[in-house]
N, C-alpha and C positions, 0 to 999 in steps of 0.2 A: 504494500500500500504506500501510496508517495505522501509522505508527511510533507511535504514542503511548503511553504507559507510564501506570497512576496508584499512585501514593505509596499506604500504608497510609492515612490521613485519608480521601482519596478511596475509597476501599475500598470504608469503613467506610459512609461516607457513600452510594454507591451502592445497597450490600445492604439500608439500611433503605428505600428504593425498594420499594413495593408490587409495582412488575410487571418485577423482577429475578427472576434465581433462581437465577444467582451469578456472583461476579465475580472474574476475575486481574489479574494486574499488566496484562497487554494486554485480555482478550477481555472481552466480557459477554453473560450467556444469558439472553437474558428470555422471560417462562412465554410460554406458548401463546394462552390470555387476549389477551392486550397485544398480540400478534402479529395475533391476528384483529379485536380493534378498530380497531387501526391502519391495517391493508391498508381495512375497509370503509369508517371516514372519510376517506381518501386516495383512495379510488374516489369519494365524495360530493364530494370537490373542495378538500379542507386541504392544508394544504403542510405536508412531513413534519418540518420546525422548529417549525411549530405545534404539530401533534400531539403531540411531545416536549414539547416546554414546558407546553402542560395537563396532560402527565401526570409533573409536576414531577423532569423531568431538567435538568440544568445543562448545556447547550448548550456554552457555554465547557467544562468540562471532557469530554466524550465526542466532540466536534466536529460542526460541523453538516457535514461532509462525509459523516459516518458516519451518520446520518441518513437521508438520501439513497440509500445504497449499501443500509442493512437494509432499508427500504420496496420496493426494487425487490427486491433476492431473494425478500424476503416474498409481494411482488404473482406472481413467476414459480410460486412454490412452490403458493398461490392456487389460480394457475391452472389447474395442470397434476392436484395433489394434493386440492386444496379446502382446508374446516377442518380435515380430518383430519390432514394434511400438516404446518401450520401447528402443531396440539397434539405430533406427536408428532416432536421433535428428529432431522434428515433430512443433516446435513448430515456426512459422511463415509458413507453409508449407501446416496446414490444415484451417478446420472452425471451431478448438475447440479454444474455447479461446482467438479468435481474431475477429475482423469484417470477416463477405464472401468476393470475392472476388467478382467482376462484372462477370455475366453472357454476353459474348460475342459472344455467339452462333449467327448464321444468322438468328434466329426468333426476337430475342432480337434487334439486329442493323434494321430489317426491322422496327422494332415496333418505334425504337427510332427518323429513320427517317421520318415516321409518322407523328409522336408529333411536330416534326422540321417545318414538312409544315403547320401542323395547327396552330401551334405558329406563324410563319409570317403571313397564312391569318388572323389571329386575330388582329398582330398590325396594318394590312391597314384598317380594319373595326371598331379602334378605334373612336371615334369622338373627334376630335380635336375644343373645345372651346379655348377660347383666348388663340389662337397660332397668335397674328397678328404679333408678333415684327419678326416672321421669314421673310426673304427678300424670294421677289418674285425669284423663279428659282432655289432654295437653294435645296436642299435636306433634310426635318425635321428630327432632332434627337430626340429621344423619351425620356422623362422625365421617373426617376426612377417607379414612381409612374403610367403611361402610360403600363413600363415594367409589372409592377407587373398586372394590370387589364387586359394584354392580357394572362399574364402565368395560373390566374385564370379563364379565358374564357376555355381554353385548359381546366384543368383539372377540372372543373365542365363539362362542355357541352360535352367536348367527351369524359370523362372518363377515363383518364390518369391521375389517383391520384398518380401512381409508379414510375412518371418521374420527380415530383419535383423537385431535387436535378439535374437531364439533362437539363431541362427546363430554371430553373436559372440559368448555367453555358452558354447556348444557349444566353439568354438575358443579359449577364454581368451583373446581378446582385447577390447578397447575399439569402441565403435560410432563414437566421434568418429574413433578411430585408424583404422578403416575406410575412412570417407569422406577423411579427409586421402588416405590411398593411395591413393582412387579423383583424387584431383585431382591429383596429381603423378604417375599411371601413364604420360601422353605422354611425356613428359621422362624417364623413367625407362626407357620401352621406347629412347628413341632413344638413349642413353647403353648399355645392355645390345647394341642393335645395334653400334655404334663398338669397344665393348672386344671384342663376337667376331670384328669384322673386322679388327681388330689382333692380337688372338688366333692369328687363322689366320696372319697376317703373322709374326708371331713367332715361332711352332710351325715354317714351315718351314724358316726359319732354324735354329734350336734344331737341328731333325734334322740338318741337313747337316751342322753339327758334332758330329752324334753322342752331341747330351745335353750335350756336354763344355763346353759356353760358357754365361757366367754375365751377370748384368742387365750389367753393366759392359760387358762382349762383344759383346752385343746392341744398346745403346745407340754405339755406336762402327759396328757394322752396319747399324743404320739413317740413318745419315748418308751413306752412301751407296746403300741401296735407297731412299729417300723422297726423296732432296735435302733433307732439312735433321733436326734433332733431336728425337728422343721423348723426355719428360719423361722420368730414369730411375726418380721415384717411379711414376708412370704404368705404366711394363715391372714395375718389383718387381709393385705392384696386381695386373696384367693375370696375373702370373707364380704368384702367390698363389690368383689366384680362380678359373683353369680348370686348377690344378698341376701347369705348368712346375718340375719339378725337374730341376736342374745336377745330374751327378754330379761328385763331388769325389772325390778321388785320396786313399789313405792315405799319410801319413806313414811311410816304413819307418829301421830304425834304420840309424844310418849303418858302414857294413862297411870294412874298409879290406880292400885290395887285399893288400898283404902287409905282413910287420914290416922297418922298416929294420934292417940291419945295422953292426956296428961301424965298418966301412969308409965307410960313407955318411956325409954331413954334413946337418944342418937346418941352415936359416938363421934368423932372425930376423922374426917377422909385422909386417913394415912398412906392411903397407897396412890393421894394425888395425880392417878394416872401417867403412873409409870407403869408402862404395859408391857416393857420389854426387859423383860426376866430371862434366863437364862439357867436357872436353877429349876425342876422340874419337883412341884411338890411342895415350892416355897407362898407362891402366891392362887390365890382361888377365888375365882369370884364367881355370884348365882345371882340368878332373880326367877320371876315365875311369869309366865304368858298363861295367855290362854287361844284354846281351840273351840272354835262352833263349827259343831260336824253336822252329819247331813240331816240327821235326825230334829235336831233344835235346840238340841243339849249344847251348852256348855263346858268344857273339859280344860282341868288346868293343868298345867306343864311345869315342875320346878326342874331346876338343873343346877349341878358346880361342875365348875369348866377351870379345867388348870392352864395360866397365863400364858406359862412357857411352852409347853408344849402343844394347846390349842385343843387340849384331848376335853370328852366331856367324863369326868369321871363317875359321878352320878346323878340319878334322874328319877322322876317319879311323879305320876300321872294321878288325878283325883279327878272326880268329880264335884266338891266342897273344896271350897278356902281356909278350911278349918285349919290349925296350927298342926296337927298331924301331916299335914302336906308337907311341909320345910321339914318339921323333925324328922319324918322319915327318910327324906333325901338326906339330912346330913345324918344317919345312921346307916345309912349305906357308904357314904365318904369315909365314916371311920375305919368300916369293915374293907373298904377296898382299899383303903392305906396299912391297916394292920397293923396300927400302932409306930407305926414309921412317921410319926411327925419330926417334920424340919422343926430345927429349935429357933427361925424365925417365920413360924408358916403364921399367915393371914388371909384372912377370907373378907371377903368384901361384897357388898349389897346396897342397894337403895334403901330411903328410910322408911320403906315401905311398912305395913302394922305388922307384919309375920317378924322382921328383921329388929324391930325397936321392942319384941317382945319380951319380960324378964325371962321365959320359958328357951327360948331361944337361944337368949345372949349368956344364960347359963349352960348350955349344951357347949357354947362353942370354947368357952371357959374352963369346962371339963375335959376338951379334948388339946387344951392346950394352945390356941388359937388367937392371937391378935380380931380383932374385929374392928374393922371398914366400915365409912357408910359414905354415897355420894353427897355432895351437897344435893340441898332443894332443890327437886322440879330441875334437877340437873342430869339428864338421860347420857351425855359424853363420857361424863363420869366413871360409865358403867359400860364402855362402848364395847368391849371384846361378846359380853353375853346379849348385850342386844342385835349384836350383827350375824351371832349363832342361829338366833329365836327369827332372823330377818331370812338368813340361809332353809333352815327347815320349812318356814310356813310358804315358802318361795317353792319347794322340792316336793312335798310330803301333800297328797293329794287326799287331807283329812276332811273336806268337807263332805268326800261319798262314804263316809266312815258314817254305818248305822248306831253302833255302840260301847262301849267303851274299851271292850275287848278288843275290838277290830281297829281303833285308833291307837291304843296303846302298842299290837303289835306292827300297824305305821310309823311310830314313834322309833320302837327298838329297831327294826330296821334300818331306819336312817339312821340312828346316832350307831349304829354298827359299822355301818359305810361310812359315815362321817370321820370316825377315829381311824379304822382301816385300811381305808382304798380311797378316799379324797385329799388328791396330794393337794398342797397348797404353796403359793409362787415363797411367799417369805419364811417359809418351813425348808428351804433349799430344793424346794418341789417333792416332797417327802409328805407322808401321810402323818397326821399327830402320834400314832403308836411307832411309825418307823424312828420322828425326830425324836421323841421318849429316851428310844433306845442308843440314838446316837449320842445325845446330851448326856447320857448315864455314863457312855462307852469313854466320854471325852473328859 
């Protein structure tokens, strides 16, 4: 390509040249005349620096490359046009020398709308995997990449390789963007194959927990379905793009069970929610929920849940709020310790009427026990055993439970699995009886 530029001087100088007929900073048009002289003494055997120089152009300033370059356009133009060609200025005008122009004949426009209609029935026979975040009612906009797998539907299948460049301008997309996604389509199908057979993988999982387990969950699950770990940005990805949605539990507000009375005593929150213990056996804390099952009944739930290891140690089911409810739970806590009390072990509770009661607070006095209490109407306080009672009533499907029998063994079965087989991510992904045993081992 001739970069070469001339200065006003040059210009000037140019245009008084008999066989110009005008000149820019870059180009020069010279008449018809000069053109048909040139080509027939270059047929007679001149060299087209010659030619230039008798007809006093300055070689140095227009280049003898360019010389060269006009004599053969000239000669093609000649050939094909004659002198006619040659007098009458051709160049933007034919298909020498420049792209064609588009063929707009009525065979061409039927053909194109053609292509038009099979290009839309393609993108409606697209399949749409994880498109869940679209809202219901919406009208879907099609992802670049959607564009591109229908424009290739079209010109594979029904043979419209000549419309590319229509096709992409139809679909607002780019032609180079096109072809890039025809060259990375292998790699891209064998990655869409991996994430649906992970998909499936995690989907069944997912079910068996009933919706209820989250990437965290999943990643702890796959360690032992696969023998070894799935990236968890990988599960979020996978969880995102075919939507795996977790269902999450609400927050309800926290109820107390009843008001203490003047005869009751609170104690003092000594365990100020320090929740991270390390000592297994040192700290304990309980409260009591309740369950309405299917029947219309009522059923209450106590528990102690040891801090460090996350385990529930004991538990115990009633029908009645009566003070038997808690005593019996913590008579079961002594018989599962066996007299192995830590010589700083403490239990902790809200000020609930069960916990402020002398009946109580002499049980726990007997077994050697600091006692807790949260502050007022303070539910954080108490946050390891509320997010237990959040986890079960979340899991444990008590409200087709007809009667107490049948909810109580809903109960033990979860808190079976619960200590067992429900690894948890700050447990080192270990189950509360695994960490038990590590924390004992260490």
């Amino acid at each position: 390509m001739n970069r070469r530029t001339f200065n006003p001087d040059q210009i000037r100088q140019l245009e008084a040249n008999l066989h110009v007929a005008s000149v820019s900073d870059r180009t020069i048009q010279y008449k018809g005349e000069f053109k048909i002289h040139a080509v027939r003494e270059n047929l007679a055997g001149k060299r087209p620096i010659q030619i230039f120089e008798e007809s006093g152009f300055d070689l140095d300033m227009i280049g003898k490359q360019t010389t060269n370059e006009a004599l053969k356009r000239w000669r093609k133009t000649y050939r094909i046009y004659g002198e006619e060609g040659l007098l009458n200025e051709r160049r933007g005008k034919s298909n020498l020398g420049g792209r064609p122009k588009k063929d707009d004949s009525v065979e061409r426009r039927l053909v194109k709308a053609e292509a038009r209609i099979k290009y839309l029935t393609a993108e409606k026979r697209i399949t749409k995997k994880a498109r869940r975040s679209r809202k219901r009612g919406e009208v879907p906009k099609l992802t670049a990449s959607e564009r591109y797998q229908a424009i290739n539907i079209v010109l594979r299948k029904q043979s419209m390789g000549r419309f590319v460049t229509d096709l992409c301008t139809l679909a607002e997309v780019s032609r180079s963007g096109y072809y890039a996604w025809l060259a990375r389509t292998d790699s891209v199908s064998l990655r869409e194959e991996r994430d649906y057979a992970d998909y499936l993988l995690l989907k069944r999982v997912h079910d068996r927990h009933k919706g209820k387990i989250g990437y965290r969950g999943l990643y702890m699950e796959m360690l032992d379905l696969i023998g070894g770990p799935m990236n968890h940005k990988r599960i979020l990805r996978i969880m995102r793009k075919f939507g795996i949605v977790t269902k999450i539990r609400r927050q309800n507000a926290y109820r107390k069970i009843a008001k203490a009375t003047y005869e009751h005593k609170t104690v003092p929150n000594h365990l100020n929610r320090r929740f991270d213990q390390e000592e297994p056996g040192k700290v304990f804390v309980t409260d009591i929920t309740y369950l309405r099952i299917g029947s219309g009944q009522t059923v209450y739930l106590s528990c102690v849940k040891d801090i460090a290891t996350r385990e529930i140690m004991a538990h115990h089911v009633s029908t009645s709020l009566h003070m038997e409810l808690v005593l019996h739970t913590t008579n079961k806590l002594a018989e599962r310790l066996q007299g192995n009390i830590h010589p700083e072990a403490m239990i902790h509770s809200d000020q609930g009427f069960h916990y402020t009661h002398p009946a109580y607070q002499t049980r726990i006095r007997e077994m050697g026990m600091l006692q807790s209490m949260s502050r007022r109407g303070n539910c954080l306080d108490n946050a390891p055993m509320e997010s237990f009672f959040g986890h079960l009533k979340d899991y444990v499907d008590y409200k087709l439970a007809s009667d107490l029998d049948e909810v109580c063994a809903m109960v033990d079965a979860y808190i079976d699995y619960y200590n067992s087989e429900r690894r948890q991510w700050k447990l080192q992904k270990m189950t509360p009886v695994q960490y038990r045993s590590h924390l004992i081992a260490a």
